[in-house]
Structure formats: C-alpha cells, structure tokens
C-alpha positions in Angstrom: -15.9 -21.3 -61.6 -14.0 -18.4 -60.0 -13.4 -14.7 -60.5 -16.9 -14.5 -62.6 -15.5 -16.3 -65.4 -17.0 -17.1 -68.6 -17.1 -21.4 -69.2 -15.9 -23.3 -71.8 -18.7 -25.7 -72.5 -17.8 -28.6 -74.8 -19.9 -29.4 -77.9 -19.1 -32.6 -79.1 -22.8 -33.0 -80.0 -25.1 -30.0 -80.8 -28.4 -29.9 -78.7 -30.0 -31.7 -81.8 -27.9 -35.0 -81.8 -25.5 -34.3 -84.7 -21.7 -35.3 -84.1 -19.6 -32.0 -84.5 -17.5 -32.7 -87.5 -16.6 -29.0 -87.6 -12.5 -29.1 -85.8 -13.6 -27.7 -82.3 -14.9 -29.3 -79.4 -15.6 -26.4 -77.1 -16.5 -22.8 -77.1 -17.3 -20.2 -74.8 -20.6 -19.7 -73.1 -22.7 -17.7 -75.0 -21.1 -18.1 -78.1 -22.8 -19.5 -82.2 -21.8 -21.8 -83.9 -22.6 -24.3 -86.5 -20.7 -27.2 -87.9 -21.8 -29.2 -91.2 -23.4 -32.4 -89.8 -26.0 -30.3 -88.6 -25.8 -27.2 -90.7 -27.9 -24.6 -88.0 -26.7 -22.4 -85.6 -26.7 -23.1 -82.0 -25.9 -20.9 -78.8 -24.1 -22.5 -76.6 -25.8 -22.3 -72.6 -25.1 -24.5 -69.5 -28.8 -25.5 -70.0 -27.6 -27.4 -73.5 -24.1 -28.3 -73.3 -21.8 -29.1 -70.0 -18.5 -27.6 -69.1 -15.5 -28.5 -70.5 -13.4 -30.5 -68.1 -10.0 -29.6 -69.1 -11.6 -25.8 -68.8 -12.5 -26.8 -65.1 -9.0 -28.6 -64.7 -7.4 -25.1 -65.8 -9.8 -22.7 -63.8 -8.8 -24.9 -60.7 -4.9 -25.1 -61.4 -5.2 -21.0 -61.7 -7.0 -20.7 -58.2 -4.4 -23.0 -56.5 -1.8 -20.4 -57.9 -3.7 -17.4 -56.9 -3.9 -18.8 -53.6 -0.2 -19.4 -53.4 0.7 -16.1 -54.4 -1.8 -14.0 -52.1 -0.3 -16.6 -49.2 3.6 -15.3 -50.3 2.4 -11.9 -50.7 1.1 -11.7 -47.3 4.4 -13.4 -46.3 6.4 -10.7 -47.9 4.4 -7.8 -45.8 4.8 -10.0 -42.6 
C-alpha cells in the first residue's frame, strides 16, 4: 500500500464462517458490517480478513502513474 492508504479488505466470509449473502464483497478497513447469513456485526481488520486483490491491482496501477508523471514533470523542469 502506498501514500498511507486505507485497504479494501474482501469479506466473502465473515470471521465466523458464514458465506456473505449481503451484495458486497469488500469494504474498507475499519469499517461494520453485517450481512444476513450471519446476522452480527463484524469490523473489518487485516488480522480477520485479507486485502482485496483488485484493491492491490488498482493501488499498484495508481503508483505506476504517479511515477510516470513525477518522471515527465521532472522532464518538463529539465
């Protein structure tokens, strides 16, 4: 993760083995939820739940860009 961002973290499953039947699959870190398989609320850590790995495809693709554009800025002031 870059830039101190927060993580998507996926939540297919809660932390007590219920299938999430709720229409998400991932929230942010730090974030409640509850879907109806399971019925209780949950807070969603890195200790619990992994990161989401279109979240870490994204947060990679943005770096790459970043990169390019401090590279063409420091171009630009030659």
């Amino acid at each position: 993760m870059s830039r101190n961002e927060t993580a998507l973290l996926n939540i297919e499953t809660c932390s007590h083995g219920k299938k999430n039947d709720g229409g998400f699959t991932a929230v942010i870190e730090g974030a409640e939820f509850s879907f109806p398989a399971c019925g209780r609320y949950h807070k969603a850590t890195l200790d619990k739940y992994e990161v989401d790995a279109k979240w870490l495809e994204e947060q990679r693709v943005a770096e790459e860009r970043r990169e390019r554009l401090a590279l063409a800025r420091a171009a630009r002031r030659g």
